[in-house]
C-alpha positions in Angstrom: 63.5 132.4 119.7 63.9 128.4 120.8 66.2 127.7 123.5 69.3 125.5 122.4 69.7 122.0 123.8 73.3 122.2 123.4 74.5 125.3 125.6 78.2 124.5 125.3 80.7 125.3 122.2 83.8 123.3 121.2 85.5 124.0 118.7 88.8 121.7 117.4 91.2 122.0 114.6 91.8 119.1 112.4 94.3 118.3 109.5 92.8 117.9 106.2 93.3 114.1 106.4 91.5 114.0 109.9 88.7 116.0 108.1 88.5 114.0 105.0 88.7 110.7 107.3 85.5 112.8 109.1 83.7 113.6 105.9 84.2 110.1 104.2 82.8 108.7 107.6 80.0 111.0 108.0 78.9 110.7 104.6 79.0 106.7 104.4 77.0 107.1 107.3 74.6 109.6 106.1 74.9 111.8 109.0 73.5 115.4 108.5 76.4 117.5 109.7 80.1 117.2 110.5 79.0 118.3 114.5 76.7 115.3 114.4 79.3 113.2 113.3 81.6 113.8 115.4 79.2 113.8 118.4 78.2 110.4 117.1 81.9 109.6 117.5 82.6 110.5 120.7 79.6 109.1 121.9 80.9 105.7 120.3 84.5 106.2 121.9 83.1 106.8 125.4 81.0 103.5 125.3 83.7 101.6 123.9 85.3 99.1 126.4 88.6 99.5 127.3 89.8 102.5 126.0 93.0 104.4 127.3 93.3 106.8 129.8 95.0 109.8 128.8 98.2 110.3 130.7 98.8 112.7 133.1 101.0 114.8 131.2 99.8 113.9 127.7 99.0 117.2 125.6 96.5 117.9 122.8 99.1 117.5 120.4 99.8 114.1 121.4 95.9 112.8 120.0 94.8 112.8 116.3 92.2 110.7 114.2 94.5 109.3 112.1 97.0 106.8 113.6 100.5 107.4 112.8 102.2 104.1 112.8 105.4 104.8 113.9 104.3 105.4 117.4 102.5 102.8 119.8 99.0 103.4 120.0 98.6 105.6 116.9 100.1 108.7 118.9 102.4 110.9 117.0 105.3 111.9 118.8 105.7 115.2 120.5 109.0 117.2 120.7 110.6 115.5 124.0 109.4 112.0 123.1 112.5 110.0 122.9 110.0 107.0 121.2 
């Protein structure tokens, strides 16, 4: 059996809009599989110039796809944000 060239799993859980804003993505840009998708996007994000560094104590929670525009910078407010 072939070796892999990707050794290492990870595995995230989206909300259905994050997955339809995926799937709408991925197929538009006829990409074969939601994994190569989404390691197209990352690779995109990490060249992009000038993105944010997370914060120190930023949690998981705190990141999503879809911007929610109450919140500066698209991040959705976790339980002991005051804004």
């Amino acid at each position: 059996m072939a070796k892999l060239s990707r050794e290492e799993r990870l595995q995230i859980m989206l909300t259905v809009e994050e997955l339809r804003a995926l799937d709408d993505w991925r197929f538009g840009k006829r990409m074969p599989s939601r994994a190569a998708a989404v390691r197209e996007l990352l690779r995109r994000g990490l060249a992009a110039e000038g993105f944010d560094l997370a914060e120190q104590s930023a949690r998981s929670q705190d990141f999503g796809m879809i911007a929610d525009e109450t919140k500066p910078n698209g991040r959705k407010s976790s339980q002991g944000d005051a804004g």
